[in-house]
C-alpha positions in Angstrom: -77.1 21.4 -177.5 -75.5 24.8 -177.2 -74.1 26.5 -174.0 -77.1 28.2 -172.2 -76.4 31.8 -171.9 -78.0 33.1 -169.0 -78.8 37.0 -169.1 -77.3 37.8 -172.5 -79.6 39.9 -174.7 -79.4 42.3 -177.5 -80.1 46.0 -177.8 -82.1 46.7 -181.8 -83.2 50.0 -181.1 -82.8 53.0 -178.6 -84.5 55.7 -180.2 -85.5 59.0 -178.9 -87.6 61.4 -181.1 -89.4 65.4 -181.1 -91.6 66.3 -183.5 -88.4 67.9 -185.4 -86.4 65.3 -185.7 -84.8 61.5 -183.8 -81.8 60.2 -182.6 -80.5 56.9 -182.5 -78.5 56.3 -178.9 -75.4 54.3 -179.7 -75.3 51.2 -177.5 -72.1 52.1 -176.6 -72.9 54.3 -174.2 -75.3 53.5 -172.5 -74.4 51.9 -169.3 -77.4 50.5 -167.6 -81.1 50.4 -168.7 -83.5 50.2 -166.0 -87.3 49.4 -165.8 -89.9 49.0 -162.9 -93.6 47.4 -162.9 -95.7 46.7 -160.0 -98.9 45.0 -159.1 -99.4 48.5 -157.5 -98.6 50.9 -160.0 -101.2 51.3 -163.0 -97.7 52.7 -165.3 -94.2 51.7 -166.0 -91.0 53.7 -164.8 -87.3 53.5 -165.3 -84.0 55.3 -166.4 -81.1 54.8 -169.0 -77.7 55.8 -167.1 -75.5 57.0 -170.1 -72.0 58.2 -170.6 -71.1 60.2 -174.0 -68.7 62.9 -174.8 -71.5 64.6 -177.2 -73.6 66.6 -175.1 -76.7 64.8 -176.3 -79.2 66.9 -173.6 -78.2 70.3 -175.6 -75.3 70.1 -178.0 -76.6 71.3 -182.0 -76.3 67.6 -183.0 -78.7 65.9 -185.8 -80.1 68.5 -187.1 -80.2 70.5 -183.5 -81.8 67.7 -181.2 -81.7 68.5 -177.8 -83.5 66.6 -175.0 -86.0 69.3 -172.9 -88.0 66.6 -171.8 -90.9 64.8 -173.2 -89.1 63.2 -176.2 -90.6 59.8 -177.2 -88.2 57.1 -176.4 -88.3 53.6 -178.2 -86.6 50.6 -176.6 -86.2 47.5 -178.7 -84.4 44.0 -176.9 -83.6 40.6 -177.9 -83.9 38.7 -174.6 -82.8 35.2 -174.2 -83.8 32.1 -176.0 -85.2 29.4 -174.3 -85.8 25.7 -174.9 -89.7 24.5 -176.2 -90.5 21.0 -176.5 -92.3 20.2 -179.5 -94.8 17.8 -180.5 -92.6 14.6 -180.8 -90.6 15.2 -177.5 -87.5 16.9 -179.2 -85.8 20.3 -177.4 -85.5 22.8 -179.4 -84.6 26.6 -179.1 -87.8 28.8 -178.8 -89.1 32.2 -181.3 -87.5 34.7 -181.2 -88.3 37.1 -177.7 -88.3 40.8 -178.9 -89.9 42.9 -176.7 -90.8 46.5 -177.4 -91.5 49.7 -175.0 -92.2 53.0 -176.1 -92.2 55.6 -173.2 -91.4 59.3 -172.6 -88.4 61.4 -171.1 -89.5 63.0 -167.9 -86.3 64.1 -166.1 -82.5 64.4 -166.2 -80.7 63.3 -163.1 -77.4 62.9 -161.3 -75.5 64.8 -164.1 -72.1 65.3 -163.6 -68.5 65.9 -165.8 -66.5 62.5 -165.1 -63.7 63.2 -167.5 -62.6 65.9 -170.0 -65.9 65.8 -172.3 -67.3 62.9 -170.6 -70.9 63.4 -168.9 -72.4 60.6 -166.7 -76.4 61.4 -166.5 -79.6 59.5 -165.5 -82.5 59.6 -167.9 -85.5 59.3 -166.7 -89.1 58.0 -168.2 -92.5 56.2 -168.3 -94.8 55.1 -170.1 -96.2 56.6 -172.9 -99.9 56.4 -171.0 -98.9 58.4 -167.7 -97.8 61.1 -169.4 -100.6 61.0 -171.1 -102.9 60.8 -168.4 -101.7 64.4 -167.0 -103.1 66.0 -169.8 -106.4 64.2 -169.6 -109.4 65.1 -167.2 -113.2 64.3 -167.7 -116.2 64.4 -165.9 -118.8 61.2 -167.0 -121.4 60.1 -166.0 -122.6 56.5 -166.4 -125.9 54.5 -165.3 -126.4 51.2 -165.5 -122.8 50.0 -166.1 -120.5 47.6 -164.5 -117.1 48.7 -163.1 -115.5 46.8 -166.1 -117.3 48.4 -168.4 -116.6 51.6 -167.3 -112.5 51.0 -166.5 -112.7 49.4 -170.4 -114.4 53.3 -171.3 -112.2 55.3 -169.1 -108.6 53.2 -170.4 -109.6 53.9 -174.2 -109.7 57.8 -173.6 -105.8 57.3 -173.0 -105.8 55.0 -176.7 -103.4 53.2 -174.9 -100.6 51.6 -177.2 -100.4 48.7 -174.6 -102.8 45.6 -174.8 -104.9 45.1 -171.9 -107.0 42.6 -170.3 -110.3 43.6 -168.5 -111.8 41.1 -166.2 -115.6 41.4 -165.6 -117.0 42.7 -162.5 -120.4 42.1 -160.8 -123.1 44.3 -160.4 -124.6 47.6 -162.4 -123.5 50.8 -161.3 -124.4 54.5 -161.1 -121.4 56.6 -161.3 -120.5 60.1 -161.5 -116.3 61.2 -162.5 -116.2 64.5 -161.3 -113.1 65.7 -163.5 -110.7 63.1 -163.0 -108.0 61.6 -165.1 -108.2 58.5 -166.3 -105.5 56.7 -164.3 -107.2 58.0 -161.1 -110.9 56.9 -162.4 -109.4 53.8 -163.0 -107.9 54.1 -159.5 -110.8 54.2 -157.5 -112.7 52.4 -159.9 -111.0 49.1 -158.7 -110.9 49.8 -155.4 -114.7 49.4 -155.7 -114.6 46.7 -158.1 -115.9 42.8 -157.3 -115.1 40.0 -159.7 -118.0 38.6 -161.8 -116.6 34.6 -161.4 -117.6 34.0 -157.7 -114.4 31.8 -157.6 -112.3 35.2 -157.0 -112.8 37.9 -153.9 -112.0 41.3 -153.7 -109.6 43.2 -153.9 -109.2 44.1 -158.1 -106.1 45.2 -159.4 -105.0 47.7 -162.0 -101.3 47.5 -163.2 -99.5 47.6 -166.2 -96.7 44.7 -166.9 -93.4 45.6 -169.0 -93.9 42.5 -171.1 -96.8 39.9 -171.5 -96.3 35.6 -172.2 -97.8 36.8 -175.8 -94.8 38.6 -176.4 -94.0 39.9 -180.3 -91.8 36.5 -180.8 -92.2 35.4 -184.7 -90.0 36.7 -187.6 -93.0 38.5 -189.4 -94.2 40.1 -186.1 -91.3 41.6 -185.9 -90.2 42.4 -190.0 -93.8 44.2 -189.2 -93.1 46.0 -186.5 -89.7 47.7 -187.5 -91.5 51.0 -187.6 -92.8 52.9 -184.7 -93.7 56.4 -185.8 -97.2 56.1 -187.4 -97.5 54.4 -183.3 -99.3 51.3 -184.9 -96.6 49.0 -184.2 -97.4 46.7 -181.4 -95.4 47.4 -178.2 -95.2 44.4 -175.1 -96.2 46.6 -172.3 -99.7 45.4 -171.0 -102.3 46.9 -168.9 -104.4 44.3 -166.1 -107.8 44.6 -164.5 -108.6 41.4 -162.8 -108.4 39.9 -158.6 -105.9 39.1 -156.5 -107.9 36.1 -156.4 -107.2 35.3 -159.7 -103.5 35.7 -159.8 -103.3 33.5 -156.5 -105.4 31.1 -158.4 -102.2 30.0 -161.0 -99.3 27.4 -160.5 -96.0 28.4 -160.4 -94.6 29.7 -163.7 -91.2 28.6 -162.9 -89.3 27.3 -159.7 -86.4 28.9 -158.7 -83.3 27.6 -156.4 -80.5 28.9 -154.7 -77.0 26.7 -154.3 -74.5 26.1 -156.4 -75.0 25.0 -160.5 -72.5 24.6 -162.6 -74.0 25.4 -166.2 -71.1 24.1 -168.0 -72.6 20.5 -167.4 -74.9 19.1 -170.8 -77.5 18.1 -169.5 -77.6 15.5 -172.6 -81.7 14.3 -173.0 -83.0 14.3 -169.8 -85.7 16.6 -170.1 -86.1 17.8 -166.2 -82.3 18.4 -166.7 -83.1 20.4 -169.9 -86.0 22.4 -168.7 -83.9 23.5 -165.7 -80.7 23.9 -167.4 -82.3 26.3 -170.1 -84.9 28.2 -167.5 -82.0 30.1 -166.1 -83.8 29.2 -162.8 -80.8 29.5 -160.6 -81.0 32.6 -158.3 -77.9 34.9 -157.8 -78.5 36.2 -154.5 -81.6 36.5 -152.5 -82.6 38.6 -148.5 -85.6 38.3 -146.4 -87.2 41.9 -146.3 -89.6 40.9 -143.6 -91.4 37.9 -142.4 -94.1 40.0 -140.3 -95.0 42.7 -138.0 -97.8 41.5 -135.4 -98.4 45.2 -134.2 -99.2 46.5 -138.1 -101.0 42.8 -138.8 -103.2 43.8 -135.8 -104.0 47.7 -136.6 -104.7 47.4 -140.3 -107.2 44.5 -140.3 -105.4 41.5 -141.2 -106.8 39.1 -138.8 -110.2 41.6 -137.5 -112.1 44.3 -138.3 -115.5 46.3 -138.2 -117.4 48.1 -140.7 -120.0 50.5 -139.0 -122.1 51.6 -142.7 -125.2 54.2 -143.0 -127.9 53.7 -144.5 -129.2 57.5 -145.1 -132.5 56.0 -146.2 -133.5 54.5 -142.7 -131.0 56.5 -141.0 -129.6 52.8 -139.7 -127.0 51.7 -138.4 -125.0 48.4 -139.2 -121.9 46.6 -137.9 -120.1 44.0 -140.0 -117.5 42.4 -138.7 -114.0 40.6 -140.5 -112.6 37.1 -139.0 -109.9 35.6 -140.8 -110.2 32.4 -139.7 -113.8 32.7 -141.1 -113.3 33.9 -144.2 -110.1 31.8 -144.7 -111.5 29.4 -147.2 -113.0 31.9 -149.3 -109.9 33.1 -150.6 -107.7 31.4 -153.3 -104.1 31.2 -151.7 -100.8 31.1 -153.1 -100.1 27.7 -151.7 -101.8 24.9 -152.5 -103.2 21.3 -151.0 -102.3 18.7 -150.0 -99.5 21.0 -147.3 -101.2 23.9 -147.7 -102.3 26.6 -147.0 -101.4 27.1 -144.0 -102.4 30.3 -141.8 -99.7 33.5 -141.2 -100.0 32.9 -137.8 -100.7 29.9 -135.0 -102.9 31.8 -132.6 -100.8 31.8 -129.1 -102.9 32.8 -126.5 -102.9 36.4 -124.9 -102.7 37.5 -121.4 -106.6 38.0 -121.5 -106.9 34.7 -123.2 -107.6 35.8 -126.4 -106.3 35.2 -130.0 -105.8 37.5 -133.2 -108.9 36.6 -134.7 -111.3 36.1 -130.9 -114.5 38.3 -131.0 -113.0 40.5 -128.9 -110.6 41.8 -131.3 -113.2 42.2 -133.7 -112.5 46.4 -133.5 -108.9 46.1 -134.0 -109.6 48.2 -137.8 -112.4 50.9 -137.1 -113.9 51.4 -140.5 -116.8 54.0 -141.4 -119.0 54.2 -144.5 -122.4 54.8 -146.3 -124.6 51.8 -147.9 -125.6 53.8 -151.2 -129.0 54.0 -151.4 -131.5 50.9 -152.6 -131.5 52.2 -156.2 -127.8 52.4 -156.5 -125.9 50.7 -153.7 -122.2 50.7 -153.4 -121.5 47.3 -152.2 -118.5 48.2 -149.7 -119.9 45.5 -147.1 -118.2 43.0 -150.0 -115.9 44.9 -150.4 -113.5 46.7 -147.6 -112.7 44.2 -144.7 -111.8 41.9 -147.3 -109.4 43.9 -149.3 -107.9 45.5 -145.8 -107.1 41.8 -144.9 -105.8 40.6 -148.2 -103.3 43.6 -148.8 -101.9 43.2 -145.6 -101.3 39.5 -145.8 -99.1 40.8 -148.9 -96.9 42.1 -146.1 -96.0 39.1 -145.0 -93.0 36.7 -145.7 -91.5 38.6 -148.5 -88.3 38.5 -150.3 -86.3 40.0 -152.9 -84.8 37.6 -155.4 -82.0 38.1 -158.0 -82.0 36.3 -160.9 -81.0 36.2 -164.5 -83.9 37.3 -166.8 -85.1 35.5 -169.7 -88.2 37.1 -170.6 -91.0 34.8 -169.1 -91.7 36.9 -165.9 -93.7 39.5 -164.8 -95.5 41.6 -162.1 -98.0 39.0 -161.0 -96.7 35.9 -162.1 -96.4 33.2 -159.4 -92.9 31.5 -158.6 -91.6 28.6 -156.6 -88.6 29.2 -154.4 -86.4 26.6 -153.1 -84.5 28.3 -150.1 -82.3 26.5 -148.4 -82.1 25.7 -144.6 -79.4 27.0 -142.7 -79.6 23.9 -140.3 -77.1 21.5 -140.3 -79.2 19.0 -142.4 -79.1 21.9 -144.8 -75.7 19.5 -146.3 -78.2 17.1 -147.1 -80.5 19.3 -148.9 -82.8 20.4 -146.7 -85.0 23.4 -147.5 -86.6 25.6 -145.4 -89.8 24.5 -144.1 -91.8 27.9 -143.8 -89.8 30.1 -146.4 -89.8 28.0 -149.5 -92.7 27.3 -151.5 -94.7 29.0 -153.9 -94.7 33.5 -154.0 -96.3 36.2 -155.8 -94.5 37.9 -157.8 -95.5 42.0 -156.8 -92.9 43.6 -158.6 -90.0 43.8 -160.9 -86.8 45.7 -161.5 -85.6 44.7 -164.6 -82.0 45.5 -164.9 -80.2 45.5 -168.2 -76.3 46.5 -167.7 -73.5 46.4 -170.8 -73.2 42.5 -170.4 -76.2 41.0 -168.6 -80.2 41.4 -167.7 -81.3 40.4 -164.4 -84.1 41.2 -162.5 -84.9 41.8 -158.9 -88.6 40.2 -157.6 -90.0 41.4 -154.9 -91.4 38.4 -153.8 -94.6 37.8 -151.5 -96.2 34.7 -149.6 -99.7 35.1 -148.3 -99.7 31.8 -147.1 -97.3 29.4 -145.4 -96.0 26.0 -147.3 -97.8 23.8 -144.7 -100.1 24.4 -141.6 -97.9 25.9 -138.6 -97.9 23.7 -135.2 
């Protein structure tokens, strides 16, 4: 079995292009490549950090190609191989993992002179949708439609070159756009949106990964695909509509540890040994960003809250009130039986002998809205305690993680991480009883420098491992 190579990948294409003319950016100098996604951005960012002696943002090279901004940039990588186990039981190396972005320049940054001729710049871009979506505004009106529907409508005006995946939602709508662009219909579209299966509660999502499991991985997909320019080629960036619900619903894609591995070791046949050896699961470095913040728990709604709602037909009056401990068991959690979930927090009691979640407290998040009327209701009783609580409990216990990439990860995903306790029995092997276990995955920085690609997570637990004393 060959050497795992943890991080290594190869640059095919770097391609920027005008309507004149392209040019093909030599590997050589570009230094660092640098992409973002986020469960909470509907678009992908990043930046290319070059150094060349060429004056490539306005020197008359190839045929006078300049960058002013807006140029189409193509990105093509070979990430990492990793082991598959076919149908008899052998190992063997898996497809090929191309993955493909196509975005545009938006910015120049941090230029300076670093030598005699030698330039050191930032390039900045996103995807090929945002940019778009400046140049796009509509008014629409649609009656009779589910949100779904209507984010599926809104999305195509963009003709996205990204797949997508549009979850169903429940209930028909009336709905007015009053000259919007799509990304900010889509917006507020989800933030009204309930999932169709009853398994999943609000809140939806809308987000847009930098590469999907279905990546382009087979030798004809990518013979096919060697040709961007009629923008037909298939690209691995991916847009998502679906719950939190549902990405809480999933088992870990992978576990990650942190201690020492020495990777020079075969692992011979063992196949635990194998899968771990070739997962490049071991994490480089890792920092707790917060573990929680009672006062901002308590203000935004995470454990309480009221919504006061109109009804301009009766001219009524309604309060509905939030409990997390009641609506606990409604939710799908990131940890699972027979441990888990457990709560964020073990309810010590106050002063007045009260807990986070007493009656009491029920007017700790204030909210105001109108019912709709009976012929086209807007359903914010299901929704707005709910998703005040469950964005909040993404605030929780989160961590960022640096590991090597290898192509199977992304904004979403969920991921077990073995952390080790810093106790004394920590020698032994110990883990950490509240900060290990399973995390969502809310965002990536994927970081390709002149020798490796690893990524940063951003790492959330909305649940603990086991039930807290």
């Amino acid at each position: 079995m060959p050497k795992p190579l943890p991080g290594r990948y190869n640059i095919n294409k770097v391609t920027l292009r005008n309507d004149n003319t392209f040019v093909d950016i030599n590997k050589g100098i570009i230094r660092e490549m640098n992409f973002y996604e986020s469960i909470y951005s509907p678009t992908i960012t990043g930046f290319l950090v070059l150094t060349e002696t060429v004056n490539l943002t306005s020197s008359p090279i190839s045929d006078g190609f300049s960058i002013l901004g807006n140029e189409i940039l193509e990105v093509e990588l070979e990430l990492p191989k990793y082991y598959r186990q076919d149908d008899l039981g052998r190992w063997k190396p898996g497809p090929k993992n191309v993955i493909r972005f196509i975005g545009r320049i938006t910015d120049i940054k941090e230029k300076e002179l670093i030598a005699d001729r030698a330039q050191n710049y930032e390039l900045h871009f996103c995807s090929e949708e945002l940019i778009l979506d400046k140049n796009l505004r509509f008014s629409q009106s649609y009656s009779g439609k589910k949100i779904s529907d209507i984010v599926l409508n809104v999305l195509q005006k963009l003709n996205p070159l990204s797949r997508y995946e549009i979850h169903g939602t429940k209930y028909l709508n009336d709905i007015i756009i009053p000259y919007w662009t799509p990304l900010r219909a889509i917006s507020w579209l989800t933030s009204r949106a309930i999932p169709e299966n009853s398994m999943y509660k609000p809140p939806m999502l809308f987000f847009q990964s930098f590469y999907a499991d279905d990546v382009i991985n087979t030798e004809n997909e990518v013979l096919d695909n060697v040709k961007l320019s009629d923008w037909t080629g298939e690209v691995s960036q991916k847009f998502w509509f679906c719950s939190l619900d549902w990405l809480l619903s999933y088992n870990p894609r992978k576990t990650l540890y942190f201690g020492p591995s020495n990777i020079d070791d075969d692992p011979g046949s063992d196949p635990q040994k194998i899968l771990s050896y070739m997962s490049f699961n071991n994490v480089i470095n890792y920092e707790v960003i917060k573990s929680f913040d009672s006062l901002e728990n308590n203000t935004v709604g995470l454990f309480n809250s009221t919504l006061l709602t109109h009804d301009i037909i009766t001219k009524t009056w309604k309060h509905n009130t939030f409990n997390y401990d009641g609506s606990f068991s409604e939710f799908q959690h990131v940890e699972k039986p027979p441990k888990g979930p457990g709560k964020l927090f073990h309810g010590v009691v106050d002063i007045l002998g009260n807990r986070f979640t007493s009656p009491p407290y029920t007017k700790s998040l204030y909210m105001m809205s109108a019912t709709g009327t009976p012929e086209s209701p807007n359903h914010l009783t299901e929704i707005s305690s709910k998703k005040a609580s469950r964005l909040q409990s993404l605030n929780n216990f989160k961590l960022n993680i640096k590991c090597f990439g290898d192509g199977l990860l992304e904004a979403g995903d969920v991921v077990k991480f073995e952390m080790p306790s810093p106790e004394k029995a920590a020698e032994s092997g110990a883990k950490d009883k509240f900060y290990s276990g399973n995390y969502l995955v809310t965002s990536i920085h994927h970081r390709f420098y002149t020798t490796e690609y690893t990524i940063d997570l951003e790492c959330v637990k909305e649940t603990l491992a086991t039930e807290p004393l």
